[in-house]
C-alpha positions as CSV (number, residue, x, y, z in Angstrom):
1,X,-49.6,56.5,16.4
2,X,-49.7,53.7,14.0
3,X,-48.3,52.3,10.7
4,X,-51.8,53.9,8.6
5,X,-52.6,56.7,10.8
6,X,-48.5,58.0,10.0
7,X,-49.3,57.2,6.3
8,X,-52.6,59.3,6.7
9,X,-50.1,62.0,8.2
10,X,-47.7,61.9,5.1
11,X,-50.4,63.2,2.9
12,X,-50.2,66.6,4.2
13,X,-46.3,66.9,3.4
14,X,-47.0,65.1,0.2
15,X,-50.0,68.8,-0.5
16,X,-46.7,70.8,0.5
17,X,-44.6,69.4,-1.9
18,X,-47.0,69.4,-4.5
19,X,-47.8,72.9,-3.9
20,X,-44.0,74.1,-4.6
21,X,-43.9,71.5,-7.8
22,X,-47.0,73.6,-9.5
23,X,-46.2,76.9,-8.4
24,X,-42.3,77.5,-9.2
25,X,-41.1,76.4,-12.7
26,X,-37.8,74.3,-12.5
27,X,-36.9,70.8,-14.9
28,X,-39.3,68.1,-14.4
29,X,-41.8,70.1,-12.5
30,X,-45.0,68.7,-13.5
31,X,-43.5,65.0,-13.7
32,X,-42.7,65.3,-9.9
33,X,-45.9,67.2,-9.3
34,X,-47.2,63.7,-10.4
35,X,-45.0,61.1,-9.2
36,X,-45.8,62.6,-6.0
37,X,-49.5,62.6,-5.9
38,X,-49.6,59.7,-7.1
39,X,-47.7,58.4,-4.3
40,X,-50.2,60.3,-1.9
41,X,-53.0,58.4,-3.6
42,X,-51.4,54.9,-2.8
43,X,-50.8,55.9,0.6
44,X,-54.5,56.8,0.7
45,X,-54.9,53.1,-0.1
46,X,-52.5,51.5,1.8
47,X,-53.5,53.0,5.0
48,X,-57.2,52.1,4.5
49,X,-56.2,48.3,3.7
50,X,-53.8,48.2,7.1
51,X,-56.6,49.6,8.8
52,X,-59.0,47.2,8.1
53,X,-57.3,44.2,7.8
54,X,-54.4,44.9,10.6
55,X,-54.4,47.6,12.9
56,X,-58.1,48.4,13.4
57,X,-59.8,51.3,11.9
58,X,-59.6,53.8,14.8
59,X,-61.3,57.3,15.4
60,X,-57.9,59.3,14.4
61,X,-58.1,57.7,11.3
62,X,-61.9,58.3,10.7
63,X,-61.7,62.1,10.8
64,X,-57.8,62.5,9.8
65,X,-58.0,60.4,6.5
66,X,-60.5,62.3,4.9
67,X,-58.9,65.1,6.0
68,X,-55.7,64.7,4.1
69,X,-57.3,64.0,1.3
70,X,-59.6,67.2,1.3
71,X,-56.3,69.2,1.4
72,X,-54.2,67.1,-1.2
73,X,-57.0,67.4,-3.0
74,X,-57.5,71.4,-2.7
75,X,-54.0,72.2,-3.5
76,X,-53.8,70.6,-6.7
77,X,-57.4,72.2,-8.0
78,X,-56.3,75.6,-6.7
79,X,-52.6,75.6,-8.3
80,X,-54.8,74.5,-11.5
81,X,-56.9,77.2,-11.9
82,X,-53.8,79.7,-12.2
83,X,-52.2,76.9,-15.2
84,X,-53.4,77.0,-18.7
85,X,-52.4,75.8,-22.1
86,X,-50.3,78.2,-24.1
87,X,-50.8,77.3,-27.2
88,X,-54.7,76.4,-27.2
89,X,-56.4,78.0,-24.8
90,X,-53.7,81.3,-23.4
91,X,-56.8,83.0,-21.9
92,X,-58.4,80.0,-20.3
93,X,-57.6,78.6,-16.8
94,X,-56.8,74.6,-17.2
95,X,-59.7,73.8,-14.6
96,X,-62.3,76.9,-14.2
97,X,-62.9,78.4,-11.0
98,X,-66.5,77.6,-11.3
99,X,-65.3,74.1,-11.4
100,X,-63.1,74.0,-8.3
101,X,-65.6,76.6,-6.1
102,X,-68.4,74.5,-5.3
103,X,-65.6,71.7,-4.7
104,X,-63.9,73.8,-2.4
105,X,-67.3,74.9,-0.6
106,X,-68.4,71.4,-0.1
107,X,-65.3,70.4,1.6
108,X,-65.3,73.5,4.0
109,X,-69.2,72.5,4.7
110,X,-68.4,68.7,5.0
111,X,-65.8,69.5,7.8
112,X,-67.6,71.8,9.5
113,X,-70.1,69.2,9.8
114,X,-67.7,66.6,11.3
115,X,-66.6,69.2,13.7
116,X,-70.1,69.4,14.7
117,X,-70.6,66.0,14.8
118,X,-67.5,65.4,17.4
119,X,-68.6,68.2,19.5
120,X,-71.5,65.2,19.7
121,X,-69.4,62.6,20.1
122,X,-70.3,61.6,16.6
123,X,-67.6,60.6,14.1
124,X,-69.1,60.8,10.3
125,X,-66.5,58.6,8.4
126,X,-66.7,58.5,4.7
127,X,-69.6,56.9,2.9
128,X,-69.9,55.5,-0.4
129,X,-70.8,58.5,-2.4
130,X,-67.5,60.0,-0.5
131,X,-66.1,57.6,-1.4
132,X,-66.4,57.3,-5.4
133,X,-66.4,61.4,-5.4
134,X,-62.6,61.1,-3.5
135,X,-61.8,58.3,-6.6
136,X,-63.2,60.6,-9.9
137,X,-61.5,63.9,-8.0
138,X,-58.3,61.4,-7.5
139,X,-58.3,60.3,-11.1
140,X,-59.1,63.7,-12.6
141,X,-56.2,64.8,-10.6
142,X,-53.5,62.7,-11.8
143,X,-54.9,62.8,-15.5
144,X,-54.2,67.2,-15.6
145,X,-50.9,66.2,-13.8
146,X,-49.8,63.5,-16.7
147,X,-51.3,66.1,-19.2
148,X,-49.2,68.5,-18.2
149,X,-46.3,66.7,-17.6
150,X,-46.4,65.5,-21.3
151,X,-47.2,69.0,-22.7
152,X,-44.1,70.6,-20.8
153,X,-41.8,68.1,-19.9
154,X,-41.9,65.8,-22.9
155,X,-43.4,67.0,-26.2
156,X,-42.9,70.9,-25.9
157,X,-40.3,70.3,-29.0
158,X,-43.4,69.0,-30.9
159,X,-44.6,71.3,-34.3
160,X,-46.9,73.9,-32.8
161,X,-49.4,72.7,-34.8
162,X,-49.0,69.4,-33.5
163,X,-48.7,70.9,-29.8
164,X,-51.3,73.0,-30.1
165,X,-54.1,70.1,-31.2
166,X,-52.7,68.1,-28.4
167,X,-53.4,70.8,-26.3
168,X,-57.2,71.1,-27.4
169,X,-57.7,67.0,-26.7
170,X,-56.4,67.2,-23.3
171,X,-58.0,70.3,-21.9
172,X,-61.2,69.0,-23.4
173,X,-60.6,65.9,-21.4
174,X,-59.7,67.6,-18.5
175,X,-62.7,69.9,-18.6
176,X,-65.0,66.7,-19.0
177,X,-63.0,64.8,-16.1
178,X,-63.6,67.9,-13.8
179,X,-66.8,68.7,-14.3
180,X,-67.7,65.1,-13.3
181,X,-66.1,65.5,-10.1
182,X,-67.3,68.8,-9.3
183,X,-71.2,66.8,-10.0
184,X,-70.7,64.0,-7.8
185,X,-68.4,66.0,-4.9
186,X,-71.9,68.7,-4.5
187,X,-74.1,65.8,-4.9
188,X,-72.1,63.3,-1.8
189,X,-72.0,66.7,0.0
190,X,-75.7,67.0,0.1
191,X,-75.8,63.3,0.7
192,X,-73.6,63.8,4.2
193,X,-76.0,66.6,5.2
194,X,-79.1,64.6,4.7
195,X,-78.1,61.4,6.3
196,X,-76.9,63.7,9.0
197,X,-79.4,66.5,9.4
198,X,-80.5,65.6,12.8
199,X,-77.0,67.1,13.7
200,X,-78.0,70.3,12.7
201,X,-82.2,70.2,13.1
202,X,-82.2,68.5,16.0
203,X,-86.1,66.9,17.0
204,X,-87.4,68.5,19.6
205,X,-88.8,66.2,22.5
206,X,-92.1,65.2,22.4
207,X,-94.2,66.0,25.7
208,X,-95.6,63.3,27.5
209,X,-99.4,63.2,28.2
Protein backbone atom coordinates (compact mmCIF):
# COMPACT_ATOMS: atom_id res chain seq x y z
CA UNK A 1 0.00 0.00 0.00
CA UNK A 2 1.58 3.19 -1.00
CA UNK A 3 1.97 6.95 -0.19
CA UNK A 4 -1.16 7.89 -3.01
CA UNK A 5 -3.10 4.81 -2.86
CA UNK A 6 -3.38 5.62 1.39
CA UNK A 7 -4.25 9.24 0.39
CA UNK A 8 -6.95 7.75 -2.06
CA UNK A 9 -8.07 5.65 1.14
CA UNK A 10 -8.40 8.92 3.35
CA UNK A 11 -11.17 10.16 1.15
CA UNK A 12 -13.55 7.80 2.45
CA UNK A 13 -13.06 8.95 6.20
CA UNK A 14 -12.85 12.47 4.92
CA UNK A 15 -17.24 11.42 3.23
CA UNK A 16 -17.67 10.30 7.04
CA UNK A 17 -16.75 13.25 8.56
CA UNK A 18 -18.37 15.34 6.23
CA UNK A 19 -21.47 13.46 6.57
CA UNK A 20 -21.67 14.22 10.58
CA UNK A 21 -20.49 18.10 9.85
CA UNK A 22 -23.85 18.60 7.50
CA UNK A 23 -26.11 16.49 9.34
CA UNK A 24 -25.86 17.54 13.24
CA UNK A 25 -25.81 21.34 13.97
CA UNK A 26 -22.97 22.24 16.46
CA UNK A 27 -20.52 25.76 16.15
CA UNK A 28 -18.58 25.98 13.02
CA UNK A 29 -20.40 23.24 11.37
CA UNK A 30 -20.41 24.26 7.85
CA UNK A 31 -16.80 25.88 8.08
CA UNK A 32 -15.47 22.31 9.02
CA UNK A 33 -17.83 20.70 6.56
CA UNK A 34 -15.48 22.81 4.21
CA UNK A 35 -12.19 22.83 5.48
CA UNK A 36 -12.55 19.22 5.22
CA UNK A 37 -13.54 18.74 1.76
CA UNK A 38 -11.43 20.80 0.70
CA UNK A 39 -8.77 18.85 2.10
CA UNK A 40 -10.29 15.67 0.37
CA UNK A 41 -10.00 17.55 -2.89
CA UNK A 42 -6.14 18.20 -2.41
CA UNK A 43 -5.62 14.75 -1.50
CA UNK A 44 -7.42 13.95 -4.82
CA UNK A 45 -4.64 15.90 -6.33
CA UNK A 46 -1.81 14.95 -4.49
CA UNK A 47 -2.23 11.35 -4.97
CA UNK A 48 -2.66 11.70 -8.73
CA UNK A 49 0.67 13.84 -8.96
CA UNK A 50 2.70 11.05 -6.71
CA UNK A 51 1.23 8.61 -8.95
CA UNK A 52 2.49 9.74 -11.93
CA UNK A 53 5.50 11.30 -11.33
CA UNK A 54 6.71 8.82 -8.27
CA UNK A 55 5.17 5.73 -7.43
CA UNK A 56 3.62 4.53 -10.64
CA UNK A 57 0.03 4.69 -11.45
CA UNK A 58 -1.08 1.18 -10.35
CA UNK A 59 -4.48 -0.78 -10.88
CA UNK A 60 -5.57 -0.13 -7.05
CA UNK A 61 -5.40 3.34 -7.82
CA UNK A 62 -7.24 3.20 -11.22
CA UNK A 63 -10.53 1.79 -9.86
CA UNK A 64 -10.14 3.08 -6.00
CA UNK A 65 -9.54 6.78 -6.86
CA UNK A 66 -12.50 7.38 -8.73
CA UNK A 67 -14.13 5.54 -6.22
CA UNK A 68 -13.55 7.86 -3.41
CA UNK A 69 -14.38 10.50 -5.15
CA UNK A 70 -17.90 9.13 -6.33
CA UNK A 71 -18.65 8.81 -2.54
CA UNK A 72 -17.16 12.14 -1.31
CA UNK A 73 -18.94 13.39 -3.83
CA UNK A 74 -22.45 11.72 -3.08
CA UNK A 75 -22.45 12.63 0.48
CA UNK A 76 -22.15 16.16 0.15
CA UNK A 77 -25.13 16.32 -2.80
CA UNK A 78 -27.31 14.14 -0.69
CA UNK A 79 -26.78 16.03 2.87
CA UNK A 80 -27.68 19.19 0.33
CA UNK A 81 -30.81 18.28 -0.79
CA UNK A 82 -32.19 18.13 2.94
CA UNK A 83 -30.37 22.05 3.50
CA UNK A 84 -32.06 25.18 2.42
CA UNK A 85 -31.96 28.83 2.89
CA UNK A 86 -34.26 30.12 5.68
CA UNK A 87 -34.75 33.29 4.83
CA UNK A 88 -35.09 33.11 0.92
CA UNK A 89 -36.08 30.12 -0.21
CA UNK A 90 -37.75 28.00 3.41
CA UNK A 91 -39.55 25.68 1.03
CA UNK A 92 -36.77 24.99 -1.47
CA UNK A 93 -34.01 22.32 -1.10
CA UNK A 94 -30.36 24.19 -1.54
CA UNK A 95 -29.56 21.64 -4.50
CA UNK A 96 -32.88 19.88 -6.04
CA UNK A 97 -33.30 16.36 -6.05
CA UNK A 98 -33.70 16.43 -9.78
CA UNK A 99 -30.28 17.84 -9.75
CA UNK A 100 -28.38 15.29 -7.64
CA UNK A 101 -30.68 12.07 -9.13
CA UNK A 102 -29.26 11.67 -12.47
CA UNK A 103 -25.83 12.46 -10.68
CA UNK A 104 -26.31 9.83 -8.38
CA UNK A 105 -27.62 7.26 -11.27
CA UNK A 106 -24.70 7.93 -13.40
CA UNK A 107 -22.26 7.09 -10.79
CA UNK A 108 -24.12 3.74 -9.70
CA UNK A 109 -24.09 2.99 -13.77
CA UNK A 110 -20.45 4.05 -14.18
CA UNK A 111 -19.35 1.51 -11.43
CA UNK A 112 -21.28 -1.11 -12.41
CA UNK A 113 -19.58 -0.72 -15.60
CA UNK A 114 -16.04 -0.96 -14.07
CA UNK A 115 -17.14 -3.97 -12.18
CA UNK A 116 -18.00 -5.45 -15.49
CA UNK A 117 -15.04 -4.32 -16.98
CA UNK A 118 -12.72 -6.19 -14.19
CA UNK A 119 -14.75 -9.29 -14.36
CA UNK A 120 -12.80 -8.82 -18.06
CA UNK A 121 -9.79 -8.00 -16.87
CA UNK A 122 -10.40 -4.46 -18.08
CA UNK A 123 -9.68 -1.45 -15.90
CA UNK A 124 -11.65 1.78 -17.30
CA UNK A 125 -9.71 4.60 -15.54
CA UNK A 126 -10.99 8.13 -15.81
CA UNK A 127 -11.11 9.95 -19.04
CA UNK A 128 -11.15 13.43 -19.76
CA UNK A 129 -14.76 14.22 -19.78
CA UNK A 130 -14.52 12.30 -16.13
CA UNK A 131 -12.22 14.16 -15.56
CA UNK A 132 -13.56 17.98 -15.96
CA UNK A 133 -17.18 16.49 -14.65
CA UNK A 134 -15.16 15.29 -11.18
CA UNK A 135 -13.57 19.25 -11.32
CA UNK A 136 -17.21 21.35 -11.97
CA UNK A 137 -18.89 18.69 -9.31
CA UNK A 138 -15.64 19.51 -7.00
CA UNK A 139 -15.96 23.19 -7.43
CA UNK A 140 -19.72 23.35 -7.14
CA UNK A 141 -19.16 21.45 -3.96
CA UNK A 142 -16.91 23.67 -2.10
CA UNK A 143 -18.78 26.94 -3.45
CA UNK A 144 -22.51 25.54 -1.39
CA UNK A 145 -19.97 24.62 1.46
CA UNK A 146 -18.40 28.36 1.60
CA UNK A 147 -22.07 29.65 1.02
CA UNK A 148 -23.14 28.15 3.76
CA UNK A 149 -20.56 28.58 5.91
CA UNK A 150 -20.80 32.39 5.42
CA UNK A 151 -24.67 32.40 5.75
CA UNK A 152 -24.56 30.47 9.18
CA UNK A 153 -21.32 30.76 10.59
CA UNK A 154 -20.42 34.34 9.72
CA UNK A 155 -23.13 36.85 8.69
CA UNK A 156 -26.29 35.23 10.36
CA UNK A 157 -26.19 38.70 12.59
CA UNK A 158 -26.59 40.51 9.21
CA UNK A 159 -30.27 42.70 8.77
CA UNK A 160 -32.67 40.19 7.47
CA UNK A 161 -33.03 42.09 4.68
CA UNK A 162 -29.58 42.13 4.04
CA UNK A 163 -29.41 38.19 4.77
CA UNK A 164 -32.12 37.37 3.03
CA UNK A 165 -30.76 39.13 -0.53
CA UNK A 166 -27.55 37.34 0.20
CA UNK A 167 -29.37 34.41 0.40
CA UNK A 168 -31.13 34.80 -3.11
CA UNK A 169 -27.41 35.56 -4.92
CA UNK A 170 -25.97 32.39 -3.60
CA UNK A 171 -28.72 29.89 -4.14
CA UNK A 172 -29.02 31.35 -7.60
CA UNK A 173 -25.32 30.58 -7.99
CA UNK A 174 -25.52 27.39 -6.54
CA UNK A 175 -28.43 26.40 -8.66
CA UNK A 176 -26.45 27.48 -11.82
CA UNK A 177 -23.11 25.78 -10.52
CA UNK A 178 -25.18 22.47 -10.10
CA UNK A 179 -27.03 22.26 -12.88
CA UNK A 180 -23.67 22.48 -14.83
CA UNK A 181 -22.44 19.57 -13.19
CA UNK A 182 -25.45 17.50 -13.29
CA UNK A 183 -25.01 18.32 -17.58
CA UNK A 184 -21.63 17.34 -17.94
CA UNK A 185 -21.68 14.26 -15.16
CA UNK A 186 -24.91 12.53 -17.60
CA UNK A 187 -23.14 13.60 -20.55
CA UNK A 188 -19.19 11.83 -19.43
CA UNK A 189 -21.48 8.98 -18.33
CA UNK A 190 -22.76 8.35 -21.67
CA UNK A 191 -19.31 9.05 -22.94
CA UNK A 192 -17.85 5.92 -20.65
CA UNK A 193 -20.64 3.68 -22.05
CA UNK A 194 -19.93 4.45 -25.61
CA UNK A 195 -16.26 4.20 -25.71
CA UNK A 196 -16.93 1.08 -23.76
CA UNK A 197 -19.97 -0.64 -25.30
CA UNK A 198 -18.36 -3.60 -26.58
CA UNK A 199 -18.27 -4.54 -22.71
CA UNK A 200 -21.80 -4.80 -22.68
CA UNK A 201 -22.75 -5.72 -26.68
CA UNK A 202 -20.20 -7.84 -27.18
CA UNK A 203 -19.55 -8.66 -31.45
CA UNK A 204 -20.30 -11.81 -32.10
CA UNK A 205 -17.68 -13.84 -34.18
CA UNK A 206 -17.76 -13.80 -37.54
CA UNK A 207 -17.84 -17.44 -39.28
CA UNK A 208 -15.20 -18.43 -41.42
CA UNK A 209 -15.96 -19.47 -45.05
Amino acid sequence: MNLPNILTLSRFVFAALLLICLSFPFPFAKTLALLLFGMATFTDWLDGQLARKKYGVSDFGKLMDPLADKVLVMVALVCFVGLRFDLAYPAAPLVPAFLVAPMLAREFMVTGLRLLAVEKGVVISAGPLGKWKTGLQMAAILFTLLALALVEDYLANLGEDTLKSLEFTLQWFIWFLMTGATVLTVWSGADYFIQNRHLIFPESPTDEN
